[in-house]
C-alpha positions as CSV (number, residue, x, y, z in Angstrom):
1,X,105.7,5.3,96.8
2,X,105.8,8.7,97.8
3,X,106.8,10.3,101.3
4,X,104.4,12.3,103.3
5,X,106.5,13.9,106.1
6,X,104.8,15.3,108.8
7,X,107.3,15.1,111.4
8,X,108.0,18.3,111.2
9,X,107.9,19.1,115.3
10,X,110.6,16.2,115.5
11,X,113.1,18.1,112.9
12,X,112.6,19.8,109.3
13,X,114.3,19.4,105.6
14,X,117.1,21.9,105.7
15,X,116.1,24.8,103.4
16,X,118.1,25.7,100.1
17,X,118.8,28.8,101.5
18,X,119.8,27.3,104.9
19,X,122.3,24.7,102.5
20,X,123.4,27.9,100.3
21,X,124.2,29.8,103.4
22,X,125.8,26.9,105.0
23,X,128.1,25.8,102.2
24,X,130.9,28.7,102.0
25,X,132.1,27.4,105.6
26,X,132.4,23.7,104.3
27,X,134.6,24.9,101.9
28,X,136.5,28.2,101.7
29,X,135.7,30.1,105.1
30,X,136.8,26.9,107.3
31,X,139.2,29.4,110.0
32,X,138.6,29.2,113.5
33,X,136.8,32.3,114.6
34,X,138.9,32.5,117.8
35,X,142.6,32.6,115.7
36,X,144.1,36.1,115.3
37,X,145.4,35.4,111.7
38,X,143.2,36.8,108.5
39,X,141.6,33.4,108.0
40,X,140.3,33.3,111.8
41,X,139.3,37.0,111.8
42,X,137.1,36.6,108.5
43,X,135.4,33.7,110.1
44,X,135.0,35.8,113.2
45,X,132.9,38.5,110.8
46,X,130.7,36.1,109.3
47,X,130.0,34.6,113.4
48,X,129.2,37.9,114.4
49,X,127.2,39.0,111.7
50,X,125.3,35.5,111.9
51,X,124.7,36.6,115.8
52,X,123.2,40.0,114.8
53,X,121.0,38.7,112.2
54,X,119.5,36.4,115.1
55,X,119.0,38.5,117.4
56,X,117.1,41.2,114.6
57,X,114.6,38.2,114.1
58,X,114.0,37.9,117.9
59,X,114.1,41.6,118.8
60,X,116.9,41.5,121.6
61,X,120.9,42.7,121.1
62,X,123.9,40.5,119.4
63,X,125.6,40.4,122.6
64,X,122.5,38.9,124.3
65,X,122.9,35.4,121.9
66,X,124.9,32.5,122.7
67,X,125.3,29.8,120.6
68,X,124.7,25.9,121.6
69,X,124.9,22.4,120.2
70,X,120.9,22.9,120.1
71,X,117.8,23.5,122.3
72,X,118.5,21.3,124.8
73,X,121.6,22.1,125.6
74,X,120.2,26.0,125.9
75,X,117.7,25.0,128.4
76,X,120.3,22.6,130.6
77,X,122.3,25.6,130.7
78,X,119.8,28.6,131.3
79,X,117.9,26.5,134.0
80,X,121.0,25.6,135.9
81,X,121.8,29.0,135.9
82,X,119.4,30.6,136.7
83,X,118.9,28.0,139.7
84,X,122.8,28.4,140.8
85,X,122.3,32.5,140.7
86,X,119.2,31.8,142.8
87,X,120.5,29.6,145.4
88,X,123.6,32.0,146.1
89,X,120.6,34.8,146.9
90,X,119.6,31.7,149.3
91,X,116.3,30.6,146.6
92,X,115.9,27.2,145.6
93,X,112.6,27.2,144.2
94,X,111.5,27.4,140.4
95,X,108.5,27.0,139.0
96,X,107.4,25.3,136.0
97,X,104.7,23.2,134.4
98,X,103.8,19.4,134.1
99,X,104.1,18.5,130.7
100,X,107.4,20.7,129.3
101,X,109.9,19.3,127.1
102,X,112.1,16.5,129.0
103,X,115.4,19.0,128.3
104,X,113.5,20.6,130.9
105,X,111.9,18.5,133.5
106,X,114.9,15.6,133.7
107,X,117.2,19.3,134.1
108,X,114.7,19.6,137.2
109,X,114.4,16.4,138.2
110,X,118.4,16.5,139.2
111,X,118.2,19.9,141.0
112,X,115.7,18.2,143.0
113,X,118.2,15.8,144.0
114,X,120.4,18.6,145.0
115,X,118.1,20.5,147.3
116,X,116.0,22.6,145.1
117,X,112.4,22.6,145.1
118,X,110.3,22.7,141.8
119,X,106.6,23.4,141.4
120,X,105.2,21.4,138.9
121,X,102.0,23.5,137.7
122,X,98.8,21.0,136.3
123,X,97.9,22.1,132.8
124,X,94.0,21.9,132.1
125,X,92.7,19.6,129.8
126,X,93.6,21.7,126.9
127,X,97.2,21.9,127.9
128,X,96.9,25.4,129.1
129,X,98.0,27.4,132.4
130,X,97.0,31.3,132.8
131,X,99.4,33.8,134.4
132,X,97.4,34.4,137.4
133,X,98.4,30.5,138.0
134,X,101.8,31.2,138.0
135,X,101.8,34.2,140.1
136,X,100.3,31.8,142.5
137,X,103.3,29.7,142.4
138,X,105.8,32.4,142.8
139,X,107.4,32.0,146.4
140,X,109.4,34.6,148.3
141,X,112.1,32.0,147.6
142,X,111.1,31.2,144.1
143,X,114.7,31.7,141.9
144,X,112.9,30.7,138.3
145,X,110.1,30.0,136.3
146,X,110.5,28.2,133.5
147,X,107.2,27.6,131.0
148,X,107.6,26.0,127.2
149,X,106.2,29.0,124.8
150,X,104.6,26.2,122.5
151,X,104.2,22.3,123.5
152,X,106.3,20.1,121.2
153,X,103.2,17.5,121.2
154,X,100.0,19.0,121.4
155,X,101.0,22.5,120.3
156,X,99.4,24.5,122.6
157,X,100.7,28.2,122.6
158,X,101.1,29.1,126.5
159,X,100.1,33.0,127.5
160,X,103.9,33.9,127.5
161,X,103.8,37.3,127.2
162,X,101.6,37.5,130.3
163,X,103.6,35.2,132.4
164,X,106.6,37.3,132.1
165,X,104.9,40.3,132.8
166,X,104.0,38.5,136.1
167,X,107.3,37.3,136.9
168,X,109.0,41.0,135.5
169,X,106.4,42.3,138.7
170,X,107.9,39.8,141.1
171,X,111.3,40.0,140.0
172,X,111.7,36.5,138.8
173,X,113.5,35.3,136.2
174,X,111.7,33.9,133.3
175,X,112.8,31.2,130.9
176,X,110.6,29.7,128.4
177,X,111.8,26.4,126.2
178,X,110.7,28.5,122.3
179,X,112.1,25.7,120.3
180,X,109.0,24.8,118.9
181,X,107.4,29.0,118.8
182,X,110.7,30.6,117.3
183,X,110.4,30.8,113.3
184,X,106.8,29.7,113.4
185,X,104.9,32.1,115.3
186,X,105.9,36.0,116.3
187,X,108.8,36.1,119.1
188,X,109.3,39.1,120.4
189,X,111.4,38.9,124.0
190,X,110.9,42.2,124.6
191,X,107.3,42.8,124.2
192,X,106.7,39.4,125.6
193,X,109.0,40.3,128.3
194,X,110.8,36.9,128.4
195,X,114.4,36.9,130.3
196,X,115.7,33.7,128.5
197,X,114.9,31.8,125.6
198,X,116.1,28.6,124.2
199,X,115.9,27.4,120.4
200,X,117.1,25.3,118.0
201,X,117.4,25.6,114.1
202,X,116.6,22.1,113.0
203,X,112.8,23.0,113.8
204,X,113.0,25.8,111.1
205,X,114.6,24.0,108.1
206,X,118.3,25.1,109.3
207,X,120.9,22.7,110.2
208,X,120.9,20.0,113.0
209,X,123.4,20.5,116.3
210,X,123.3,23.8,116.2
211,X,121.5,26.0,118.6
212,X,121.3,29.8,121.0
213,X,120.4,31.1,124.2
214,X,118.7,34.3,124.5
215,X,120.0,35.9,128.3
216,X,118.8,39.8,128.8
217,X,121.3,42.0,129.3
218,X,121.7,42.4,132.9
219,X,120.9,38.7,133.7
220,X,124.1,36.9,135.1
221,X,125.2,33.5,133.0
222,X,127.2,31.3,134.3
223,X,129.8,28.8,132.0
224,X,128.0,26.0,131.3
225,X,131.3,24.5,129.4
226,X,134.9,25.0,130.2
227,X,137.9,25.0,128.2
228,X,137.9,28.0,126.1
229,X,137.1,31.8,125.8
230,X,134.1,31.3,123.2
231,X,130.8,33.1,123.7
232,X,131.7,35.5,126.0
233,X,133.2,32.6,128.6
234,X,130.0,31.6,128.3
235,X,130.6,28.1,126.5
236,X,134.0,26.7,125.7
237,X,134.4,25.2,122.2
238,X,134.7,26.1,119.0
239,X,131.7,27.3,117.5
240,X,129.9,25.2,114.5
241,X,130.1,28.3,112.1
242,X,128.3,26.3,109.4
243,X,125.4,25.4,111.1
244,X,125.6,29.1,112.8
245,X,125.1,30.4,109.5
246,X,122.5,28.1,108.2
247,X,120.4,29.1,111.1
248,X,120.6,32.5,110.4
249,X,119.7,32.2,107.0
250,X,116.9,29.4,108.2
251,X,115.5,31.9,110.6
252,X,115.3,35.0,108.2
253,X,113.6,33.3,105.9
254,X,111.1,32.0,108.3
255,X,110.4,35.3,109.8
256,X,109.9,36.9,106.6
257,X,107.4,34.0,105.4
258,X,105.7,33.8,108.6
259,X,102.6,35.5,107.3
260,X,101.6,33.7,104.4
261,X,103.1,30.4,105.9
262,X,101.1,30.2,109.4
263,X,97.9,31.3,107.3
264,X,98.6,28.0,104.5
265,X,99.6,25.8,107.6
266,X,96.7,26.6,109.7
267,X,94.4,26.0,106.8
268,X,95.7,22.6,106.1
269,X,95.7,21.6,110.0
270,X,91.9,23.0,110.2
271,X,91.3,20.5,107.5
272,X,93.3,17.5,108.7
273,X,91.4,17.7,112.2
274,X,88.3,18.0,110.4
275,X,89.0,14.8,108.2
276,X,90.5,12.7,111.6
277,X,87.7,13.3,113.6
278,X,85.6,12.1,111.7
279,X,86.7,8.5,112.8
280,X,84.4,7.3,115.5
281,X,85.3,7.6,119.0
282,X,88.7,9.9,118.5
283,X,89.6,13.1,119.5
284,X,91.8,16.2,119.4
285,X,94.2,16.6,121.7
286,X,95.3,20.5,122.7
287,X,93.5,23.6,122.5
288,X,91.3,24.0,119.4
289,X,92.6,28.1,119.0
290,X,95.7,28.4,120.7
291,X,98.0,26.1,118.9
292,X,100.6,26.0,116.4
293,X,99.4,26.1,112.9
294,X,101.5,23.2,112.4
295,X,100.1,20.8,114.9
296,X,97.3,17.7,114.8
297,X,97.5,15.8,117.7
298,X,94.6,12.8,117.9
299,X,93.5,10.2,120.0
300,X,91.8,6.8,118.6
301,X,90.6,4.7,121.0
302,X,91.3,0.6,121.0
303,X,94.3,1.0,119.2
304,X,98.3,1.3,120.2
305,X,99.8,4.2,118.5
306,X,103.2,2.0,117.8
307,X,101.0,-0.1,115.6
308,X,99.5,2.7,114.1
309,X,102.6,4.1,113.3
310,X,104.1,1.3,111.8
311,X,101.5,0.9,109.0
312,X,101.2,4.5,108.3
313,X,104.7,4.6,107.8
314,X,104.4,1.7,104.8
315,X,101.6,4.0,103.2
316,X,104.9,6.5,103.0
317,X,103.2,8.9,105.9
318,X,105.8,9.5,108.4
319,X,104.1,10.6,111.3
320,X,105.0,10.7,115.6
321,X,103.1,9.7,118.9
322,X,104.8,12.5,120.6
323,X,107.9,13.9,121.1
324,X,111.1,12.4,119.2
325,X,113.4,12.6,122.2
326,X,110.9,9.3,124.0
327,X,110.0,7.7,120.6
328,X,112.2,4.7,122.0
329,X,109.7,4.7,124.8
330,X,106.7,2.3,125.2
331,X,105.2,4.7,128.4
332,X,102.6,7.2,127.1
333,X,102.9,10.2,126.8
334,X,103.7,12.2,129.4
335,X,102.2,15.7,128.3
336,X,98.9,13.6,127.0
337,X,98.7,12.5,131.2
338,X,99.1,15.8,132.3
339,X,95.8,16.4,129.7
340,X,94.5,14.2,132.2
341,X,93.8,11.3,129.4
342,X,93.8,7.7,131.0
343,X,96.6,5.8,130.1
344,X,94.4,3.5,127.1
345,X,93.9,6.4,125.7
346,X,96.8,8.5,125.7
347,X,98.6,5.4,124.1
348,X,96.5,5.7,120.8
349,X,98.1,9.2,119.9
350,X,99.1,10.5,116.9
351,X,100.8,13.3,116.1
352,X,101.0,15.0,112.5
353,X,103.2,18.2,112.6
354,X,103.2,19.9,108.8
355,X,105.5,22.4,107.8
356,X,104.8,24.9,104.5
357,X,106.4,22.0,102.5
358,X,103.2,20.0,102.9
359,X,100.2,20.4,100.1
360,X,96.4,19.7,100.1
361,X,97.2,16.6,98.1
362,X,99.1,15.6,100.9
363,X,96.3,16.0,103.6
364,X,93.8,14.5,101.6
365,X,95.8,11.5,101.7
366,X,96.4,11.2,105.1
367,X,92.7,11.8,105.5
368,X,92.3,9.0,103.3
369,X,94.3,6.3,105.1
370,X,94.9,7.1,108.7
371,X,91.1,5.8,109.3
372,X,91.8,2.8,107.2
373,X,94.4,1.7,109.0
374,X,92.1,2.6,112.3
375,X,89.9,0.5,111.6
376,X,92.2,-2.4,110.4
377,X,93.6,-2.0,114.0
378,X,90.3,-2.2,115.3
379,X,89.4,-5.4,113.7
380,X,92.2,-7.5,115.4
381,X,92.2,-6.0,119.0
382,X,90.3,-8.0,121.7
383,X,90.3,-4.4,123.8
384,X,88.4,-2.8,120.7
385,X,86.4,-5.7,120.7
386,X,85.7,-5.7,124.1
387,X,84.1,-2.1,124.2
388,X,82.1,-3.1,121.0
389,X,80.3,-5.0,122.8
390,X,80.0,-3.2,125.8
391,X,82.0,-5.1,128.0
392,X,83.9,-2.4,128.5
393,X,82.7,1.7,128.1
394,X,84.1,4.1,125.4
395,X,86.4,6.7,127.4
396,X,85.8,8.6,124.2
């Protein structure tokens, strides 16, 4: 049976020109960038050159790029300093929105606990905020804002460029969580006048645990980890020079393809919401327009989208309910809440992410079975039953 994978917001196949890029420093370059001998010094080259090829794709200077373990690692440590620079200029506030990555709100969730204060913006029922929302926010006090350039679930693309021009105005600092924007849409930090920027190359076909921060030049950062000179001070431990490279190759080729590859992906998404919604009583979750041209995100009513899941999975589609990082979860999702979808509903999600790997074939398929196994759901649940016969209303 063959695999459909459209997982694709939860991680990507690793590119052959990610591996190809990657394999040298299995092998042959395997110094320690930090030593001073030859060995270290040529591994140091290839680091560096890795850094300025990054920061080419995103528009900013090598010296602005840290590396991380990954994205969430990038926003733990540009929230919490950000918040710490803040709270020595005697603000505690930061302002962000409802239904951001967890990296992000559980990172809140403890500064809470240590005396900041955090603005949770309500998304509309499209998953979108406007600038003049945030300005709103923005407190005398206010030390951060901190919006997700493109939701991991529903894939609604957030007006970044205009929110940092707001926050550039009130002389806030402005981070957004790009893990799921950078290598498939245009990221520019300096038009879009972003201060910090977290992402992560296993959501562009390069390697897993591997990772940067974006920090403008002028922007103090403080150490997120201690014991050793690396990145500028920045972050002790000796960087993954592999996966560095893979991500640099990863990201290249992603810029360079974004044209042709956003215009094929949005094409097959158009199609697979087209084909899903066609199932009575569902419906698309996110923006229509402004989303990633990766990302299907539906709603079917009466059904549990573990079960759905489960079954789609022994057709050989590999699909999501939401984000990766809670699949263990059985609460729904949190960003389909802040939609404002009743819990019933927001349980009966699936998500299909496709990356230029996918093919028409491929849709077609899922088009072909998702509303099969709907329906065979359907057929055994009481609840379905229930709003059949009117017991109960449709919510959709």
């Amino acid at each position: 049976m063959k695999t459909v994978y459209v997982d694709n917001a939860a991680t990507t196949a690793m590119s052959d020109k990610a591996i190809e890029a990657m394999t040298p420093f299995l092998k042959g370059v395997y110094g320690n960038p930090s030593s001073l001998h030859t060995v270290g010094q040529v591994a140091k080259e290839h680091l560096e050159d890795a850094r300025e090829r990054i920061a080419k794709c995103l528009n900013c200077e090598p010296r602005e790029i840290f590396f991380t373990s990954g994205g969430s690692e990038a926003d733990n440590q540009a929230i919490r300093s950000a918040a710490q620079n803040g709270a020595r200029k005697g603000k505690k506030h930061i302002v962000t929105t409802a239904f951001e990555h967890h990296a992000v709100l559980h990172t809140l969730k403890k500064l809470e606990k240590e005396g900041y204060e955090v603005t949770y913006l309500p998304v509309d029922k499209d998953g979108l905020i406007t600038a003049e929302e945030v300005a709103a926010a923005i407190r005398p006090d206010t030390a951060l804002v901190t919006v997700m350039f493109a939701n991991n679930e529903v894939g609604t693309v957030l007006p970044i460029a205009e929110i940092g021009a707001v926050c550039r105005k009130k002389g806030v600092v402005f981070h957004t969580d790009a893990v799921q924007a950078v290598g498939h849409i245009p990221v520019d930090v300096k038009a879009q006048n972003i201060d910090m920027l977290s992402l992560s190359a296993h959501k562009f076909h390069g390697a897993k645990g591997v990772g940067a921060l974006y920090v403008k030049r002028g922007i103090p950062l403080n150490t997120f980890i201690d014991g050793g000179a690396q990145e500028r001070n920045k972050r002790a431990g000796t960087e993954n020079l592999a996966g560095i490279a893979s991500m640099a190759a990863a990201l290249e080729e992603a810029c360079a393809n974004m044209s042709v590859n956003c215009k094929k992906l949005a094409a097959l998404r158009d199609r697979l919401i087209e084909g899903l919604l066609k199932v009575p009583h569902s419906k698309l979750n996110g923006d229509r327009a402004k989303r990633l041209p990766s990302n299907v995100n539906v709603c079917f009513e009466g059904i549990e989208g573990e079960s759905l899941l489960l079954l789609l999975d022994a057709k050989g589609i590999c699909a999501s309910s939401g984000s990766a990082c809670t699949s263990g979860s059985l609460d729904p999702s949190h960003v389909l809440l802040a939609l404002g979808l009743p819990h019933e509903i927001a349980h009966g999600s699936l998500r299909l992410s496709l990356s230029e790997y996918n093919t028409a074939e491929e849709v077609e398929y899922i088009i072909e079975e998702v509303p099969k196994v709907v329906e065979y759901l359907r057929n055994i649940s009481p609840v379905w039953e229930e709003l059949e016969k009117g017991l109960k209303p449709h919510l959709i």
